[in-house]
C-alpha atoms as one frame of an Amber mdcrd trajectory, in Angstrom:
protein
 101.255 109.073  71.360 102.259 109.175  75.050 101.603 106.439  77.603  99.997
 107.746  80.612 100.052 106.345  84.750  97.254 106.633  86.563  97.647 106.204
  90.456  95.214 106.724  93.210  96.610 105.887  96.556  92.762 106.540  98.776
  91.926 103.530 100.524  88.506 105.185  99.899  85.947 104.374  97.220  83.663
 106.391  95.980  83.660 108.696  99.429  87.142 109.565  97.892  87.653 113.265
  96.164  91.099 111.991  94.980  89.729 109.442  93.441  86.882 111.031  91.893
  88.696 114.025  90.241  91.947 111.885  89.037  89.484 109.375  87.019  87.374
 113.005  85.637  90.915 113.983  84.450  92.172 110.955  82.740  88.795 110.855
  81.049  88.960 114.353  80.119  92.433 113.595  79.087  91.731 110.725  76.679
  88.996 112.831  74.617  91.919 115.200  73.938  94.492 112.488  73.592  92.482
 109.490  72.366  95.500 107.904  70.904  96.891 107.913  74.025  97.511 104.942
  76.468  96.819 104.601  79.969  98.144 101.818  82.749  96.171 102.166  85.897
  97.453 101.406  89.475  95.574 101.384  92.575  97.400 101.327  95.850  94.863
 102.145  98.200  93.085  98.950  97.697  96.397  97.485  96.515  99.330  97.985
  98.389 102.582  97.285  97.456 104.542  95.617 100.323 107.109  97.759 102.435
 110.791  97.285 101.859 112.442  94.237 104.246 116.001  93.189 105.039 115.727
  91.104 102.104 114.720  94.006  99.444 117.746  95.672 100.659 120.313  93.069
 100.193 118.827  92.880  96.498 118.958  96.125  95.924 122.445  97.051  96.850
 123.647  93.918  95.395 125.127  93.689  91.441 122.891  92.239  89.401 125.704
  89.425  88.519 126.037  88.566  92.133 122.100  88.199  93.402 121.290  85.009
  94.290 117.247  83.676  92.866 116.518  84.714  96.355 117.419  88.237  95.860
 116.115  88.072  92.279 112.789  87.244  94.013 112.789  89.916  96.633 113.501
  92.784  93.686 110.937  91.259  91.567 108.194  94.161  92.549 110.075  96.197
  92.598 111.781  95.800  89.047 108.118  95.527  87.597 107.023  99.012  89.425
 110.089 100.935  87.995 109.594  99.488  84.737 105.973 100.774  84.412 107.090
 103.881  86.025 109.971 104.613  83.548 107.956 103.378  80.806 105.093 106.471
  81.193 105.468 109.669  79.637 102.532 111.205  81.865 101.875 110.548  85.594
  98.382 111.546  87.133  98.635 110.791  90.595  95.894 111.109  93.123  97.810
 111.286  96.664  95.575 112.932  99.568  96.854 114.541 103.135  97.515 112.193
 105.769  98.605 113.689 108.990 100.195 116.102 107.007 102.263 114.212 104.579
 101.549 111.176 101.811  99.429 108.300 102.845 101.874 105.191 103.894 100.589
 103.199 100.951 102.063 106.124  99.019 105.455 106.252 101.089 105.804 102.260
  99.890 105.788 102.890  96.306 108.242 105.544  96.484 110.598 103.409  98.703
 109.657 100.370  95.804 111.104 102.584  92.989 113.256 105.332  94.011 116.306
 102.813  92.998 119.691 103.359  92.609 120.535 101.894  88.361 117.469 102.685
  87.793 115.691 105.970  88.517 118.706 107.502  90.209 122.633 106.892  89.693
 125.261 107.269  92.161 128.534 107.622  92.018 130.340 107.884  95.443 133.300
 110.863  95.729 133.895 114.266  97.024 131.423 115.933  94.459 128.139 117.602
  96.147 125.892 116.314  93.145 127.160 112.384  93.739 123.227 111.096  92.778
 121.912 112.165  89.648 118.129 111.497  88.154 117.659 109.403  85.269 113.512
 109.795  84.788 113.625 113.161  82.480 111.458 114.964  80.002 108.306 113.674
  82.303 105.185 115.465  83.442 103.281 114.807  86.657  99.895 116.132  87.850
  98.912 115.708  91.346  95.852 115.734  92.817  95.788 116.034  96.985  92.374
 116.044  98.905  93.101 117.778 102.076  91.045 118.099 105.411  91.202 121.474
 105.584  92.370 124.192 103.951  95.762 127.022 104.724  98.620 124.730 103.331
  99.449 127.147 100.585 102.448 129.142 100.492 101.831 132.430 102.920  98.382
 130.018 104.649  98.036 129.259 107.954  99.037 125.946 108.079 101.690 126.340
 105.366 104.479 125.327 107.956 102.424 121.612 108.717 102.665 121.212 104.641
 104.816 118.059 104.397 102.853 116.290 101.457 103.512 119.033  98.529 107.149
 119.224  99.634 107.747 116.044  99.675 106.260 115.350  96.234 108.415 118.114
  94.431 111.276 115.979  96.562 111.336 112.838  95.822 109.831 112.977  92.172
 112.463 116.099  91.681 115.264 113.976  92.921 114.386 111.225  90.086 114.278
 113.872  87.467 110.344 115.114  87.368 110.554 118.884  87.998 107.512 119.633
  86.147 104.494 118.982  88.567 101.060 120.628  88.728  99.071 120.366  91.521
  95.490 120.143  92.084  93.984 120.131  95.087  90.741 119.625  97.082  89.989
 121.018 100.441  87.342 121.419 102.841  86.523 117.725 103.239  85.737 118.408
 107.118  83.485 120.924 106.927  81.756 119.749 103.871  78.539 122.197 102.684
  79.179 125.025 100.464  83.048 125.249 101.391  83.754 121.818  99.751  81.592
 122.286  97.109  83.648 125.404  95.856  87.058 123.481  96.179  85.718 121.102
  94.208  84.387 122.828  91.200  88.416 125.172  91.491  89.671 121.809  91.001
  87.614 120.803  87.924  88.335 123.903  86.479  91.875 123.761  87.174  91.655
 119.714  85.666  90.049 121.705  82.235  92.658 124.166  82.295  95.515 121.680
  82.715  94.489 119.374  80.303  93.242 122.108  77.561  96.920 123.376  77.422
């Protein structure tokens, strides 16, 4: 039985492609897996706060030193990495902002890419000083994008900063195994978005058949 995360980060509701086709693939997920669990997180509508002066100081701080002031400004951050360590699936539903992750997105990140606890670091002359501690995981993401040309060889492929990024930051915890899914088109709508959409239920079939 694995435990599954489910994240949308679209402030939108149900305008929202991201949304839409990371709920169809945690439902077609559960009739395979029925035993499985899921914990649900929405930071579109929820955002988690951005890092301060304060979360900084707590977080570079040993634990046996923090003050209950410190304890306090970690506390979010503690619980995020907890259910984030804790899943053995993540289903993530991230679109293109500007090019990159939506700053909702960007927060979380910041809240649990943590050194002790997704990451270790141990300062010296060695090139690999940080090394990832969330391993054996398996991430599907599913990006809504404006247009479409961000793939490798596409048009826009050079203006791709949200795909990057992903493989990044999840890589540099220790999740190397990420599919993407992705929806395009939204601008133009009509008979372009239409076929993005129904490649990206049959890629959410294909995914979740194997």
């Amino acid at each position: 039985m694995a435990h599954l995360l489910h994240i949308d980060a679209s402030p939108r509701g149900e305008r929202s492609h991201s949304r839409r086709m990371t709920r169809e693939f945690v439902e077609q997920w559960q009739r395979v897996h029925p035993n499985d669990t899921v914990t649900y997180r929405d930071l579109g509508r929820n955002p988690v706060p951005f890092v301060d002066e304060s979360w900084i100081a707590a977080a570079f701080t040993p634990p046996e030193r923090r003050s209950p002031e410190l304890w306090e400004a970690i506390r979010l951050s503690d619980r995020l990495a907890d259910k984030f360590l804790a899943a053995d699936v993540y289903v993530i539903g991230v679109p293109m902002y500007n090019f990159s992750v939506p700053a909702t997105f960007k927060a979380y990140i910041d809240q649990i890419v943590r050194v002790g606890r997704t990451v270790t670091f141990e300062p010296g002359d060695s090139v690999n000083v940080f090394q990832p501690l969330v391993l054996g995981k398996k991430m599907f993401a599913i990006e809504a994008r404006g247009d479409s040309g961000f793939q490798p060889g596409g048009r826009y492929e050079k203006m791709n900063h949200h795909d990057p990024y992903l493989v990044t930051v999840f890589g540099f915890m220790g999740i190397t195994d990420i599919s993407f899914i992705h929806v395009e088109n939204d601008e133009y709508g009509g008979q372009k978005l239409a076929e993005s959409i129904a490649a990206a239920r049959a890629k959410i079939c294909e995914l979740v058949a194997a």
